[in-house]
Structure formats: structure tokens, C-alpha cells
Backbone bond lengths (Angstrom), bond angles and torsions (degrees), N, CA, C in turn:
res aa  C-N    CA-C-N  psi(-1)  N-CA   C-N-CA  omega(-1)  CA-C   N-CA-C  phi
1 X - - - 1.465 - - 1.533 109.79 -
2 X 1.290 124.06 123.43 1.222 145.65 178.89 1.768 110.08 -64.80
3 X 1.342 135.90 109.59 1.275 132.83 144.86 1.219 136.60 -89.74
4 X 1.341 100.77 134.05 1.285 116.21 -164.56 1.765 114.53 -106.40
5 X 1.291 115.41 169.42 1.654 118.42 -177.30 1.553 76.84 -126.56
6 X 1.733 107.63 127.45 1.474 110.46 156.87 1.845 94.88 -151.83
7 X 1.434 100.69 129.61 0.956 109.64 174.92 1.680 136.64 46.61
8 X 1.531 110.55 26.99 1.502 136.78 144.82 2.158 87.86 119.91
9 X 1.571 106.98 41.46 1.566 65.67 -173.50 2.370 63.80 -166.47
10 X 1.618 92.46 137.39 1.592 116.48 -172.59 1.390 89.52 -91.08
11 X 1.471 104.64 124.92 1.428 135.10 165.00 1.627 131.88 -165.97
12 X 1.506 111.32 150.65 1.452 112.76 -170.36 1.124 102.02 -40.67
13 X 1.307 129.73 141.67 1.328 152.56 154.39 1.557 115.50 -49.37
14 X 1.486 124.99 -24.26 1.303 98.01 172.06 1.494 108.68 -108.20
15 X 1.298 108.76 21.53 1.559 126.25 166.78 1.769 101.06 -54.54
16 X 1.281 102.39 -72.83 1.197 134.18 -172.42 1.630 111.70 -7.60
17 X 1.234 125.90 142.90 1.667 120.11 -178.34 1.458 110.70 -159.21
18 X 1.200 127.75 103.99 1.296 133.80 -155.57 1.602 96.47 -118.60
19 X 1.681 99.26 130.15 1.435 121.36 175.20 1.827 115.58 -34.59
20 X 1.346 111.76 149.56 1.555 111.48 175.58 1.405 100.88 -84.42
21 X 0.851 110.10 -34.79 2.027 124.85 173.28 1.040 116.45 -64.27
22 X 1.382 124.71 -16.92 1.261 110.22 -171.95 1.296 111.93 -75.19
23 X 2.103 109.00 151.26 1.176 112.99 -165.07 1.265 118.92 -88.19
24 X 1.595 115.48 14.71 1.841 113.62 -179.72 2.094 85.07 -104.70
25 X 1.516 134.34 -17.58 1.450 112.47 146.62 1.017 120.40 -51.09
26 X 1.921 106.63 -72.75 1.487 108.03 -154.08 1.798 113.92 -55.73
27 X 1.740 116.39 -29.27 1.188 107.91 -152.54 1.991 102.97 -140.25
28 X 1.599 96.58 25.16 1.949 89.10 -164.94 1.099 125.82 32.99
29 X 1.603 118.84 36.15 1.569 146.72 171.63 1.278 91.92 -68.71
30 X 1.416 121.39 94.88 1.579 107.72 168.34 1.763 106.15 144.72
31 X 1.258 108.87 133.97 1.414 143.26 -146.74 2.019 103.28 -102.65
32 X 1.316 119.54 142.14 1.404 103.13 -175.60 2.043 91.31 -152.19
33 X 1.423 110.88 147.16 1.337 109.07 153.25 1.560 124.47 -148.19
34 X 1.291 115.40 168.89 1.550 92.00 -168.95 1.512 92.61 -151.50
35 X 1.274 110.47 132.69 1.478 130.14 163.08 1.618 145.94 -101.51
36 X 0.806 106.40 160.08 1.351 96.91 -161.83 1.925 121.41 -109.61
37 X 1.244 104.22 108.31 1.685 109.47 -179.50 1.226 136.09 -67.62
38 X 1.479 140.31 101.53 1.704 137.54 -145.96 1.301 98.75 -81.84
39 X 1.389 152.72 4.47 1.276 158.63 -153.11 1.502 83.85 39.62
40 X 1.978 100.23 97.71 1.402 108.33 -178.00 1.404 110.60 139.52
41 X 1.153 107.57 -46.65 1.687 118.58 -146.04 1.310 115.23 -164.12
42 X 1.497 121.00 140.07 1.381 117.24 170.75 1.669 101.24 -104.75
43 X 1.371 106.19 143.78 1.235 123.23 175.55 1.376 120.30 -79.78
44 X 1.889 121.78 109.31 1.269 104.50 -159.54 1.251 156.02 35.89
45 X 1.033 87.75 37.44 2.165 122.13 164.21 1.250 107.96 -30.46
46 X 1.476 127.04 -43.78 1.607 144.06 179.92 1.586 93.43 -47.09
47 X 1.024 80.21 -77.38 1.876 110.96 -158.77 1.894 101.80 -58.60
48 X 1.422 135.96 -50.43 1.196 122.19 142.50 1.128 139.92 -33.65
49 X 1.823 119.52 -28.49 1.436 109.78 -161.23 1.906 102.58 -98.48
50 X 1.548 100.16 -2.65 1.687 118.55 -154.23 1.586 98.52 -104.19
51 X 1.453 105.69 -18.06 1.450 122.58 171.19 1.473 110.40 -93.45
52 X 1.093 134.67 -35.77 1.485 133.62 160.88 1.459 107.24 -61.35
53 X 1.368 126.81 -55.43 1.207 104.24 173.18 1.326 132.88 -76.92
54 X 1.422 108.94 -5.48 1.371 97.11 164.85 1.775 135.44 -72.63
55 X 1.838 99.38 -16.69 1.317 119.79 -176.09 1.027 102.63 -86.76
56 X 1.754 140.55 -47.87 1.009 114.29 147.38 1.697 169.15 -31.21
57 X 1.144 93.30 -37.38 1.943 132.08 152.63 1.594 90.85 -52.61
58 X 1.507 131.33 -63.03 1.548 114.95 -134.93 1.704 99.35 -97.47
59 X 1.560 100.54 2.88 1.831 108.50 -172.17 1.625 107.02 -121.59
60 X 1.998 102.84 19.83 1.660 100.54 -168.62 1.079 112.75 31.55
61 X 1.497 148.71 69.81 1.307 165.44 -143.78 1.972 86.40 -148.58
62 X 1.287 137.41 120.05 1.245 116.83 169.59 1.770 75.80 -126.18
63 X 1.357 110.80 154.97 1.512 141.04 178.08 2.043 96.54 -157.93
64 X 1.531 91.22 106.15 1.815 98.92 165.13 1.049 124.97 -53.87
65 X 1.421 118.91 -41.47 1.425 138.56 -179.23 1.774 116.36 -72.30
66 X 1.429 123.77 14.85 1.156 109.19 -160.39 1.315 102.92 -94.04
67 X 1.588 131.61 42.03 1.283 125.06 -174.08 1.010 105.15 -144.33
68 X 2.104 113.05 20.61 1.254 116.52 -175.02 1.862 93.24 -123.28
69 X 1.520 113.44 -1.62 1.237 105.86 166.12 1.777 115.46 -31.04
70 X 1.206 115.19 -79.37 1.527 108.12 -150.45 1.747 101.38 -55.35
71 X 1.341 129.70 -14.81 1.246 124.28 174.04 1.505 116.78 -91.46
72 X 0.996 115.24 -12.50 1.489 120.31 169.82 1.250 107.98 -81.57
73 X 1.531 126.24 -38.98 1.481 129.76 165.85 1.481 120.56 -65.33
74 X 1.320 118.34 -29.74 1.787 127.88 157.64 1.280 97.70 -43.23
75 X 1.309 102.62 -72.85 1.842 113.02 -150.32 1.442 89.91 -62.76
76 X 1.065 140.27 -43.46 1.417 116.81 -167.67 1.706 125.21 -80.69
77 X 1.558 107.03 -12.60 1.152 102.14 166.18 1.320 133.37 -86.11
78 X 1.861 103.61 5.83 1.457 120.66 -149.46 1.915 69.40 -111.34
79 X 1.390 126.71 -73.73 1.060 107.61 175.22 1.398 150.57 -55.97
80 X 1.106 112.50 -2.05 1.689 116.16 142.38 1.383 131.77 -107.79
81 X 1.516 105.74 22.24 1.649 103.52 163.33 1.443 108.85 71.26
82 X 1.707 117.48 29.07 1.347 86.39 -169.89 1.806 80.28 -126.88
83 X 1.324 125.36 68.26 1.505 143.36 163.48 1.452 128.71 -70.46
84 X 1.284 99.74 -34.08 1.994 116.86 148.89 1.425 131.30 -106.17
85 X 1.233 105.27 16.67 1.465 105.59 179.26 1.677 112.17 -116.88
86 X 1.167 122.63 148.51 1.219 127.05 169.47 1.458 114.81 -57.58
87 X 1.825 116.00 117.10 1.726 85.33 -162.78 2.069 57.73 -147.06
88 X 1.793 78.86 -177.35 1.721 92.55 168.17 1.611 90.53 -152.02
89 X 1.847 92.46 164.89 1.523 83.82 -170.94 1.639 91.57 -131.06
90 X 1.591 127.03 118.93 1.575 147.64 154.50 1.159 111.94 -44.24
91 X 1.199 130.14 112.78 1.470 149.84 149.80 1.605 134.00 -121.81
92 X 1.729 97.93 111.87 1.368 121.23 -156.11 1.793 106.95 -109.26
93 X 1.600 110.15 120.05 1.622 91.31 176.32 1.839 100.43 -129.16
94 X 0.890 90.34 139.33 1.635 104.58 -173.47 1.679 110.24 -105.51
95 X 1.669 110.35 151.69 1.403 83.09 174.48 1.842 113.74 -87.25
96 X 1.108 113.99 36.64 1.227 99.72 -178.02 1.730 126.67 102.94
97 X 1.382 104.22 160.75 1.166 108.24 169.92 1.410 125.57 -92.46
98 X 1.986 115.54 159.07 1.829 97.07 -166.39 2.117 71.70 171.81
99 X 1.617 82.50 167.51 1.474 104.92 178.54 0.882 88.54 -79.80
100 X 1.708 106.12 157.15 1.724 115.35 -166.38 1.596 111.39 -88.12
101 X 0.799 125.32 148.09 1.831 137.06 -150.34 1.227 124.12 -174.56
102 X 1.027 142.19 166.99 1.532 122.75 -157.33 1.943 83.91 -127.41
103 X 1.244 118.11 -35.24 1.453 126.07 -169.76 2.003 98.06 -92.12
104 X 1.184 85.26 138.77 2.116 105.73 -173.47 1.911 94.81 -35.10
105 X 0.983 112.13 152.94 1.742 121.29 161.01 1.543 120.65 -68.92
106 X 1.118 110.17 104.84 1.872 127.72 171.53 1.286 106.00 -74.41
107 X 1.037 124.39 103.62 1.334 154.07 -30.86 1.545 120.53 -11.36
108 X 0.787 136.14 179.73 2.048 130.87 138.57 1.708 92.71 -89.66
109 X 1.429 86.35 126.32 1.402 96.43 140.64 1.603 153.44 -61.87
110 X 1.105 154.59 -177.93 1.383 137.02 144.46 1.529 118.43 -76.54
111 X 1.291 115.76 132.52 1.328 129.21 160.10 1.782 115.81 -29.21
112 X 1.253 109.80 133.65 1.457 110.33 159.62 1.228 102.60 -102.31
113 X 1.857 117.89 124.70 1.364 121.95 169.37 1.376 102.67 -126.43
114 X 1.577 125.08 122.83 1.016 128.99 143.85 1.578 106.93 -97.23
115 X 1.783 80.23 174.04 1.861 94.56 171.25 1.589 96.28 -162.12
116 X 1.294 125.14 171.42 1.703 143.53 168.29 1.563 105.78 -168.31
117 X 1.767 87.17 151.35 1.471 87.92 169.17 1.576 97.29 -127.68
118 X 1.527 117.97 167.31 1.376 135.47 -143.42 1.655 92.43 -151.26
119 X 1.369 118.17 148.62 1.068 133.52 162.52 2.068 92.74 -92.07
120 X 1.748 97.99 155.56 1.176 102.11 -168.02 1.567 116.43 -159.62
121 X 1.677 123.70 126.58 1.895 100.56 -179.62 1.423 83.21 -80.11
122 X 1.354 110.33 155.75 1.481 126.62 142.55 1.455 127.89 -39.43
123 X 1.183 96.76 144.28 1.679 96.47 -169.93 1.604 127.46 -68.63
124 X 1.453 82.21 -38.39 1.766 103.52 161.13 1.727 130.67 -68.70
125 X 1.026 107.34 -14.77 1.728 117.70 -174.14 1.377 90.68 -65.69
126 X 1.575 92.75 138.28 2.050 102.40 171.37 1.619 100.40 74.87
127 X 1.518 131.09 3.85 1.430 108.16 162.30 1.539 127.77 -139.01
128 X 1.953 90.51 39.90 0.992 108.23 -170.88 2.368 112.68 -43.48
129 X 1.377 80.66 -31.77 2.176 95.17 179.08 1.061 114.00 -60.97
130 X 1.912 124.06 -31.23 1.279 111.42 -174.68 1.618 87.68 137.84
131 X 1.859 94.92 147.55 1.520 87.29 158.93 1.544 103.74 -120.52
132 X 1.777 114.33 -160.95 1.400 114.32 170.05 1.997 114.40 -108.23
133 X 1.106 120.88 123.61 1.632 98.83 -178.71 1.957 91.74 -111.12
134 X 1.412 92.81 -176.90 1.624 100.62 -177.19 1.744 93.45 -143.07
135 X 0.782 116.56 176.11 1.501 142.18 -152.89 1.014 142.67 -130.14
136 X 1.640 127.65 78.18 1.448 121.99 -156.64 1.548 113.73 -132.30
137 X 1.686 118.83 153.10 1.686 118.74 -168.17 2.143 88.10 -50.52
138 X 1.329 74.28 161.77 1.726 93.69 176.91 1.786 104.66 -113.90
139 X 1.507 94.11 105.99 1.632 127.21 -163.50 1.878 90.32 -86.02
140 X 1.041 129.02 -12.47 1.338 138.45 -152.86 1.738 98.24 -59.66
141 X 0.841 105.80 146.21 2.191 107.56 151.02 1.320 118.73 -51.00
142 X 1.546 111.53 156.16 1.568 104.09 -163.34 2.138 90.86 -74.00
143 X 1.323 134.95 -30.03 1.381 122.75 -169.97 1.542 97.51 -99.08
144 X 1.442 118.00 89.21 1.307 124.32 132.30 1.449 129.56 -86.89
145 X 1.290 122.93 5.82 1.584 110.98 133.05 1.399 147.04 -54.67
146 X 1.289 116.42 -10.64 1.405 157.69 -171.42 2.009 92.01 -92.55
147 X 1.107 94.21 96.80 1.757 78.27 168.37 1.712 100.46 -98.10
148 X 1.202 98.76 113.69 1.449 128.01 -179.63 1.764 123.24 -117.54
149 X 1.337 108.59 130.81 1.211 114.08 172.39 1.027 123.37 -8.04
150 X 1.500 126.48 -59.41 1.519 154.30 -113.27 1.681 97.88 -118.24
151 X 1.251 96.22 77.43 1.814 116.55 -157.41 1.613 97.87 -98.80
152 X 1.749 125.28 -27.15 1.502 103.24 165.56 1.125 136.59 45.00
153 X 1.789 94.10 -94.16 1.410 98.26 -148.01 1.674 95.94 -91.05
154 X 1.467 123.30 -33.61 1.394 123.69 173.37 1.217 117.07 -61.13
155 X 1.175 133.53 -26.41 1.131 126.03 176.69 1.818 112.50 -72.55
156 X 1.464 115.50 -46.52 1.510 123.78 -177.37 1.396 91.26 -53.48
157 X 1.441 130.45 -53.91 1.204 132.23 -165.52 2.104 119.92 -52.98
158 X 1.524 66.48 -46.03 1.814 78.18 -170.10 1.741 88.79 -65.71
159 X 1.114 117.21 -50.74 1.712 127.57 -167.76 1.522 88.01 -44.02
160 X 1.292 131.04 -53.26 1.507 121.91 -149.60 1.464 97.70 -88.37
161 X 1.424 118.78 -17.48 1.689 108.16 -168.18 2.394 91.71 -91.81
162 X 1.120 114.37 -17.24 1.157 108.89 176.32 1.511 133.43 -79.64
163 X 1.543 94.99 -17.44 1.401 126.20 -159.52 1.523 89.53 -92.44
164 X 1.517 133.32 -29.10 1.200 139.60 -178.32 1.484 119.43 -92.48
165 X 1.282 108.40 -26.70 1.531 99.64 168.18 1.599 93.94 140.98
166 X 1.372 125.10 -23.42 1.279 126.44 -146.19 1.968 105.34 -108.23
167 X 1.193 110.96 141.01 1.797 118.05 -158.35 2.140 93.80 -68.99
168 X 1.336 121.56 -48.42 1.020 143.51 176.07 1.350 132.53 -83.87
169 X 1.526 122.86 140.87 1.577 118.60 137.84 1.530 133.86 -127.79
170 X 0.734 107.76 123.41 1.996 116.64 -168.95 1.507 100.24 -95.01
171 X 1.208 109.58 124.14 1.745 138.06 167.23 2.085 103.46 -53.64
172 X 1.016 83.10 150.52 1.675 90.91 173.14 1.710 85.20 -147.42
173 X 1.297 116.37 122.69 1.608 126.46 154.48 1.518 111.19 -106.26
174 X 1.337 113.91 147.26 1.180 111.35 156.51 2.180 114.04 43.74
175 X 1.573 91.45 19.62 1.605 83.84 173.34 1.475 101.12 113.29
176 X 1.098 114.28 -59.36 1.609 126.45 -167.89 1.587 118.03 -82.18
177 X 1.089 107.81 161.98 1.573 108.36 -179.52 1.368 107.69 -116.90
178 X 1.365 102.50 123.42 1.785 133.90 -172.76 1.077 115.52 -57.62
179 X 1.650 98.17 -77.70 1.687 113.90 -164.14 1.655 81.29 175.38
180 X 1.683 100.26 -175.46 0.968 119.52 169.63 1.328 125.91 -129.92
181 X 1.577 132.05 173.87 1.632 122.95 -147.90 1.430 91.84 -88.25
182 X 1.410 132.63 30.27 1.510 112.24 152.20 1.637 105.70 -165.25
183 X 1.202 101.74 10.43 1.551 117.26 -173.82 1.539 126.04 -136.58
184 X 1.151 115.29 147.57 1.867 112.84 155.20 1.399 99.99 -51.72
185 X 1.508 108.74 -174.40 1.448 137.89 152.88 1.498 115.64 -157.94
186 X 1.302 118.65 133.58 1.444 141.41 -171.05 1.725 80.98 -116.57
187 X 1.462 92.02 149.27 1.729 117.53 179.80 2.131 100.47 -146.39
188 X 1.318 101.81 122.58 1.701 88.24 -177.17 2.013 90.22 -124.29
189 X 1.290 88.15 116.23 1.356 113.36 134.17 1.410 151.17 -106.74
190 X 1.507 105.01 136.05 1.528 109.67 -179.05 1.901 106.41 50.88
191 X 1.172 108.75 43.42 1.626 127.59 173.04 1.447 112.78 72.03
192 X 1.741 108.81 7.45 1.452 117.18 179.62 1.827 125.16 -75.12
193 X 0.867 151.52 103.98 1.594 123.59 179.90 1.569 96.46 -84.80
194 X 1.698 100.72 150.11 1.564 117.10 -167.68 1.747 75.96 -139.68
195 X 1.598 89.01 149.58 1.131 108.27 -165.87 1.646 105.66 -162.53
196 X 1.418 117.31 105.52 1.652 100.50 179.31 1.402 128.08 -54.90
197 X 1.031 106.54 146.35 1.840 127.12 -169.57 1.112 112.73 -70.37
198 X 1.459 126.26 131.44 1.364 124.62 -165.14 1.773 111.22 -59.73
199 X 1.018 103.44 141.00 1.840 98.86 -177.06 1.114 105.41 177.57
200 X 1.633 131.04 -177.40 1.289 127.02 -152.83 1.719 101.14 -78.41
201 X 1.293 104.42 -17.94 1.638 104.58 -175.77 1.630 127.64 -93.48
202 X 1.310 96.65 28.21 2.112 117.91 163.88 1.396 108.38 -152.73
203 X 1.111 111.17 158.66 1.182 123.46 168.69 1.957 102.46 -83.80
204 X 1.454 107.80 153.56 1.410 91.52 -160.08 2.004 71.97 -116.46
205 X 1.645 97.69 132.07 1.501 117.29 -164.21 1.417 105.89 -106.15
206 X 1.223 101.70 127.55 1.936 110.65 -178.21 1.952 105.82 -57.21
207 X 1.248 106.73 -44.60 1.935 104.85 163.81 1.246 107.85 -68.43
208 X 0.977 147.03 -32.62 1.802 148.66 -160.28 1.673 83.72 -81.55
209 X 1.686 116.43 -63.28 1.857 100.46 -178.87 1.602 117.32 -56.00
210 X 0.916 132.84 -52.72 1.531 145.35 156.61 0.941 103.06 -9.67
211 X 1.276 128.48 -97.32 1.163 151.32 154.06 2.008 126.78 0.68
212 X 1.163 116.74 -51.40 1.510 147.78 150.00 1.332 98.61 -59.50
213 X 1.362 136.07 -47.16 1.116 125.51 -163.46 1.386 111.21 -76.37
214 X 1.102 103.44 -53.18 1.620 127.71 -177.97 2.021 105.18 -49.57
215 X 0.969 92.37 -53.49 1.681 113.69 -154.83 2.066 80.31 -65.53
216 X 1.641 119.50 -48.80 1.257 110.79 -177.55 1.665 111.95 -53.18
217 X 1.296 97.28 -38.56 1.909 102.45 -160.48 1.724 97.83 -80.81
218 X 1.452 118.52 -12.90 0.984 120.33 169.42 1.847 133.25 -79.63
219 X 2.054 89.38 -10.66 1.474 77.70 -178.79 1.258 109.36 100.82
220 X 1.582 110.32 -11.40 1.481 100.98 -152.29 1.605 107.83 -118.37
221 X 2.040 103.38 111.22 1.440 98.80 -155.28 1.634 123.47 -64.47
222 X 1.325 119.21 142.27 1.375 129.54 -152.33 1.766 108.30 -154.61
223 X 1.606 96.71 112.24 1.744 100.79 172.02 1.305 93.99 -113.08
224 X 1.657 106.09 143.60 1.486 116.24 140.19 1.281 120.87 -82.45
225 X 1.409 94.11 101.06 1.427 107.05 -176.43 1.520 122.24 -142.99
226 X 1.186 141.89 115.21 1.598 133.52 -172.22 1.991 113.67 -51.57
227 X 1.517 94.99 129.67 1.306 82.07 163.79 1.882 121.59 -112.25
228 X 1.372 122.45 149.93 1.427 135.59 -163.63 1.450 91.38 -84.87
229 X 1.640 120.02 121.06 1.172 134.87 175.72 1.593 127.12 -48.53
230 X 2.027 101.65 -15.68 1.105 114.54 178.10 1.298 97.57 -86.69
231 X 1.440 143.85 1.71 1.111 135.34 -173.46 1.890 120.47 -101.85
232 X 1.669 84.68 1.14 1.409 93.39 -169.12 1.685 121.13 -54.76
233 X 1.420 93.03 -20.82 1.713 93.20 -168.55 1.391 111.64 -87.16
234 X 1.785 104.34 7.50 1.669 102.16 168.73 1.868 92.77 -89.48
235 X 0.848 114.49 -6.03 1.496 86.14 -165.54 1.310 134.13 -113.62
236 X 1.671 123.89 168.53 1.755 97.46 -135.84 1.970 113.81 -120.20
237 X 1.645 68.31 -11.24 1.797 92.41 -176.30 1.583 114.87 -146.24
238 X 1.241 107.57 124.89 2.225 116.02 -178.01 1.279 97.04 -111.49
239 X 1.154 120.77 154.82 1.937 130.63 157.19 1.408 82.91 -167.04
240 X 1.529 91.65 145.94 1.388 121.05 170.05 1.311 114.51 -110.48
241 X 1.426 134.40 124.38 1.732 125.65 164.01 1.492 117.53 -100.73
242 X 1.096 107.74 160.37 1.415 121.82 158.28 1.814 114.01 173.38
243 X 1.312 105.66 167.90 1.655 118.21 -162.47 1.470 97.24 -41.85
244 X 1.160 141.71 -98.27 1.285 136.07 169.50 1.657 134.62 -3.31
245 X 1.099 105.56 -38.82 1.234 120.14 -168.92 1.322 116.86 -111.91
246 X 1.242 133.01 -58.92 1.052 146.08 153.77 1.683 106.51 119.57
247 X 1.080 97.49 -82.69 2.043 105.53 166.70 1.370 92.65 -140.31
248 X 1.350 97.94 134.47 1.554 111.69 172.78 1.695 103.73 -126.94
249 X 1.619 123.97 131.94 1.193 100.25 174.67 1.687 120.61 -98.62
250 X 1.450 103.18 167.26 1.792 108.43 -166.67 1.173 95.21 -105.12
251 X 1.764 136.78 115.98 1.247 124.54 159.31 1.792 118.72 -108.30
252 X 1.380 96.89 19.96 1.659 101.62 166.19 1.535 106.95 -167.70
253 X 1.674 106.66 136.51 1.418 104.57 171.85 1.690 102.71 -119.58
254 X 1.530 86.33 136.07 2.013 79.01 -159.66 1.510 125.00 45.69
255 X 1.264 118.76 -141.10 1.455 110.44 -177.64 1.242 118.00 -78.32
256 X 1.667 111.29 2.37 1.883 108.73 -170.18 1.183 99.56 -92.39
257 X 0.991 122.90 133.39 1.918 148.97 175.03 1.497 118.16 -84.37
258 X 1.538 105.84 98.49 1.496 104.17 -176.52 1.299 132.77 -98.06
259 X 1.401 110.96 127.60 1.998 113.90 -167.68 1.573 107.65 68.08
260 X 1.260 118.01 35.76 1.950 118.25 -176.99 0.933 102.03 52.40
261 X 1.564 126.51 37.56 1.352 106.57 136.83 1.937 105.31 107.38
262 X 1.278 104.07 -0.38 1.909 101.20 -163.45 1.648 99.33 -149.19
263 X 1.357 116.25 123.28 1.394 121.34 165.07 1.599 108.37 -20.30
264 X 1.703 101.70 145.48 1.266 114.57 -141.71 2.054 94.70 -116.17
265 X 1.211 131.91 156.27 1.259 125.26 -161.22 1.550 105.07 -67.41
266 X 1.295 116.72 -38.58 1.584 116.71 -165.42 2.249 89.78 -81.19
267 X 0.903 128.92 -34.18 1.551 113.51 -172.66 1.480 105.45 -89.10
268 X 1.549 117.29 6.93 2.070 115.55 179.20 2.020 73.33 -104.21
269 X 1.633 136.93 -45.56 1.418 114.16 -167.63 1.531 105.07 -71.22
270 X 1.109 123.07 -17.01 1.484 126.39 -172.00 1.947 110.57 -70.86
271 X 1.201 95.88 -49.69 1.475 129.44 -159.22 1.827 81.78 -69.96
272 X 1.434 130.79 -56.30 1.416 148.22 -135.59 1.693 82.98 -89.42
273 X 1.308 112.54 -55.21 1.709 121.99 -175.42 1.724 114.54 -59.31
274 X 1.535 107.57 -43.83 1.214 100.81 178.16 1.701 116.16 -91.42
275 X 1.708 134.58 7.40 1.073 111.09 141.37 1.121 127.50 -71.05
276 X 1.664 117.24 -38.88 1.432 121.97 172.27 1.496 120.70 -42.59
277 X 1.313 108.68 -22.72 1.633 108.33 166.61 1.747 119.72 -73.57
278 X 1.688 101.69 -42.50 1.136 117.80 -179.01 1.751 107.41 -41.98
279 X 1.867 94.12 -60.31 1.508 91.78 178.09 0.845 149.02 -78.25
280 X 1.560 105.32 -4.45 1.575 108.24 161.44 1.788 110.62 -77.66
281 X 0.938 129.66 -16.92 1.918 119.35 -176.27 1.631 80.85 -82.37
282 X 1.528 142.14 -19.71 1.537 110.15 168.48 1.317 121.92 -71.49
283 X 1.174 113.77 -13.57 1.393 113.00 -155.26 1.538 99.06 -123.90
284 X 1.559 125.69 0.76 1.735 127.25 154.12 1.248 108.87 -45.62
């Protein structure tokens, strides 16, 4: 039996019964993040819990309780037994339920917060060689920094890049390449990693900072800077991050073949640097 956190109080998950009114139905009014558990440890809990509240802040979303996240994510991995297992734990806050209206509820309402945690393989396991992504305009809202419910257009996207054969899909706006519908993207040229600049047009990713961080302490030169999709055929090395996955490498986008085809030297030191991080928070 599955337990769940809904609305300040642990219960089975298919207990659970969420308003028809509510405004993360009627309107994807409502903010979500999810982290990831090392059987041991959550990976940058800081940096997740500072990103929920920041999405909250930018969607007037107020939740009192939002400083009891990382203990609500304890308790739930402690209550489903999943303390050695690779699991992650979903946390969703809505602003609530209310007659349907296009303008906030006078009064405020209370927040709807769920959360669960899940046992899970990694997203990356089995592609250590590379995967394939494909490539489509970015249909998104101008605040995808905002990690928000209101998943749309990433989801059609991801649907159409899966439906084709390919693990990924990466946004192109205005020429340039964004991100992708569940990930960063790093592009290395000429031994550079390029990486778009935090701004309203990515979500800014707790592995994507890691990652930047690492690659600096590594020496290893790195602009945030957008790269132009026409530029792809300069470039020699892709990996994508995110919570799930961690670094996954890209050795083809659509039919173009990147680095002949085989993970590239700077994304096997990247990949090598950020377990070495992993294993040291086991061994703190």
C-alpha cells in the first residue's frame, strides 16, 4: 500500500480525492518538484527546496508549510520502505480549490499539496553509448523557468520524439536551442561546453547547476551561452541532465551523428566527476 502526503496528513494514496474545482485541474494553477533519493541521501535538497520556493513566489502560490518539504520527503520514504532503494519523491502544490474564475479566490483559499515517493531505474541506466534526440520549435510559454504543472507542450513534444524512435526532444526558439521537454542540454565545441543561460526560456535544473559547477572546478572551459541549431554541425559533444537521469549522453540528433557516433571525452570526465560527488554525500 502506497502512502501518500496530501494536505498535512500521511495516507494511502488511493485514499486520496482531489477537488473538481481545483485550480491546478481547472487551470494547471500549480507548481511541482521532484528529487531524487541515493538509498541514503537526497541529492541537493538545498537547491530543490530553494527552487520550489522560488516557483511558488513567481505563481503567488503561498503554502505555510513549505519548509517542511525535506521532512515530508523523509517521512515518505521511511513510510514506504523504500530507504535502500533508488526511489524519488513528487511534490505538487496547487493553489487550491474555488468556483471556477479566471481572477485568484477572494478569500485565498488553501493550497492543495500533494507529494509520493516511487521506487525508480534511472533514466540513464543502459545508455551509457549515447542516446538519439530529435528537434522541434519550442511551442512552450514565455516562463519556463517556472516549473509549473502546465507541461502541454513538453509532453506532446516528448510524445512525438518517442513515438519516432528517439529517447529525447530539444526546443529550438527563435533559432537557438533551449532545453529539452524534461532536461538541460550542454553542446561542446572546440573543448568548450555551451549551455543556455539561465532566463525565462529554461527551467534552471538542480543537475544543469552541478554540473556548471563541477565542469568550473574542473578547469573545464564553459559559457552560458545559446547555441544556433545551424551551428550544430560544428559541434562535437551533447549530454543532457536532469534529476532522473543525471547525464545522459546524445550521439545523434535526428539523422546528424555526433563525435562518430560514441560519448565524447569531456561528457565520460563530466559523467566520472559527478558520481564522484554522488559518492562522497554516501560516505559524509
Amino acid at each position: 500500500m502506497d502512502i501518500a502526503y496530501f494536505n498535512g496528513t500521511y495516507m494511502p494514496r488511493d485514499e486520496i480525492r482531489i477537488s473538481p474545482d481545483d485550480r491546478g485541474f481547472l487551470f494547471a494553477e500549480g507548481i511541482y518538484e521532484v528529487v531524487r533519493w541515493y538509498q541514503g541521501f537526497f541529492f541537493d535538497m538545498d537547491g530543490h527546496l530553494a527552487r520550489m520556493k522560488r516557483s511558488l513566489k513567481e505563481t503567488f502560490i503561498t503554502w505555510p508549510d513549505e519548509d517542511k518539504f525535506p521532512a515530508i520527503a523523509h517521512d515518505l520514504i521511511r513510510l514506504n520502505h523504500l530507504e535502500n532503494l533508488q526511489s524519488l519523491v513528487y511534490l505538487q502544490v496547487t493553489r487550491g480549490a474555488a468556483i471556477r474564475s479566471h481572477a485568484f479566490p477572494i478569500p485565498p483559499v488553501n493550497p492543495t499539496v500533494y507529494a509520493f515517493a516511487k521506487e525508480f531505474t534511472p533514466e540513464n541506466t543502459g545508455r551509457e553509448s549515447g542516446v538519439a534526440i530529435t528537434v522541434r520549435e519550442d511551442i512552450r510559454w514565455a516562463r519556463c523557468d517556472i516549473k509549473s504543472t502546465a507541461l502541454l507542450p513538453n509532453t506532446l513534444g516528448f510524445q512525438d520524439a518517442v513515438s519516432k524512435g528517439f529517447s529525447e526532444c530539444a526546443f529550438v526558439r527563435n533559432g537557438m536551442i533551449t532545453e529539452c521537454s524534461h532536461s538541460n542540454i550542454f553542446l561542446v565545441q572546440k573543448g568548450i561546453v555551451h549551455t543556455h543561460p539561465e532566463s525565462e526560456s529554461i527551467l534552471s535544473g538542480i543537475t544543469r547547476k552541478n554540473i556548471i559547477r563541477l565542469a568550473r572546478r574542473e578547469r573545464i572551459p564553459l559559457k552560458e551561452e545559446a547555441v544556433a541549431l545551424r551551428r550544430l554541425s560544428g559541434v562535437q559533444e551533447i549530454f543532457i541532465t536532469n534529476t532522473s537521469g543525471e547525464i545522459t549522453p546524445v550521439v545523434r540528433v535526428d539523422n546528424f551523428v555526433i563525435g562518430g557516433g560514441i560519448p565524447g571525452p569531456v561528457t565520460r570526465i563530466l559523467r566520472e566527476r559527478f558520481n564522484d560527488q554522488i559518492c562522497s554525500y554516501k560516505h559524509s
